[in-house]
Phi, psi and omega in degrees: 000139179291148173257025168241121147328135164303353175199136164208132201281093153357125156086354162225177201279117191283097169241139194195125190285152181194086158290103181222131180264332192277354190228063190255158169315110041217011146344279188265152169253156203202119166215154204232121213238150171226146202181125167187272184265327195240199135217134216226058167313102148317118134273113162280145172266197218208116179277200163295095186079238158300345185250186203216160193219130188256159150208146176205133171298169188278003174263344141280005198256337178307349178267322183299128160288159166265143178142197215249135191239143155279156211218140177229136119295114199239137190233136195222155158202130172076238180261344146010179309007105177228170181264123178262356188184132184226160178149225199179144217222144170226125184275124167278153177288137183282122204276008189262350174268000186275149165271179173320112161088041159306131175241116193247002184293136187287197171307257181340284173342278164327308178279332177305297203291313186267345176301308191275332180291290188330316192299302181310319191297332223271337188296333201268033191231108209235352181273115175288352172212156127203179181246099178252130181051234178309302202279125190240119186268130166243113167276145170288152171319153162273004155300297180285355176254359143310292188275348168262004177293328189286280177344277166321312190295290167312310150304315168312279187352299182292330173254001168299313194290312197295336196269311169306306237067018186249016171307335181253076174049189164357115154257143178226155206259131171232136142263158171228000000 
């Protein structure tokens, strides 16, 4: 199990556990180093027992930019460095500081929204291309703005269950 949440929000107080038994506290020093839009270095502080605690307040976390970072844990003594743990995070924007028409909708979302407006748009439309003088409109097939609305449609899906806890495939029921 990761000891970084897949996604953490701007603007509110950043807390996190790091249970490393081969690196316990206050032995090892433990920093969580970050990169993407921003850069953001983490110093754990000697948790509960062994374990080390990442934290940062909400008035520092109001400063990360937002978007998708990749993230190392590092766990170090003496001359030691070793990495326990590497992925990736996603910072959310701190929503108290977004304004009017503020979008808060991911990647997947957003195209999924606009894929289905084209569809919609497309009934009232019946020419798949024309030419006025030089300039020519050519439409995507409506089959293929079909099958990428199924896609898309499939990825929402896939981060519902993953959001659910239900990301890990096939559940099958057994009575006894």
């Amino acid at each position: 199990m990761s000891t970084i949440p897949r996604e953490v929000g701007a603007g509110v107080t950043f807390r996190a556990i790091a249970c490393l038994p081969a690196y316990p506290a206050p032995e090892w020093a433990v920093s969580l180093i970050l990169r993407g839009p921003g850069q953001i270095d983490l110093v754990a502080r000697t948790g509960d027992g062994d374990n080390h605690e990442f934290h940062a307040t909400a008035a520092t976390t109001t400063d990360w930019a937002p978007g998708r970072y990749h993230y190392a844990i590092r766990a170090s003594a003496e001359d030691d460095v070793v990495t326990v743990e590497t992925g990736e995070v996603t910072i959310a924007p701190d929503l108290a500081s977004q304004g009017a028409g503020f979008d808060g909708r991911d990647h997947v979302r957003r195209v999924l929204d606009a894929v289905e407006a084209v569809i919609e748009n497309r009934a009232t439309i019946d020419q798949q291309s024309y030419q006025i003088n030089n300039r020519s409109l050519q439409r995507t097939p409506l089959t293929e703005l079909l099958k990428l609305r199924d896609t898309y449609r499939a990825q929402l899906a896939q981060q519902k269950r993953a959001r659910k806890g239900g990301g890990l495939g096939p559940r099958y029921k057994v009575r006894f």
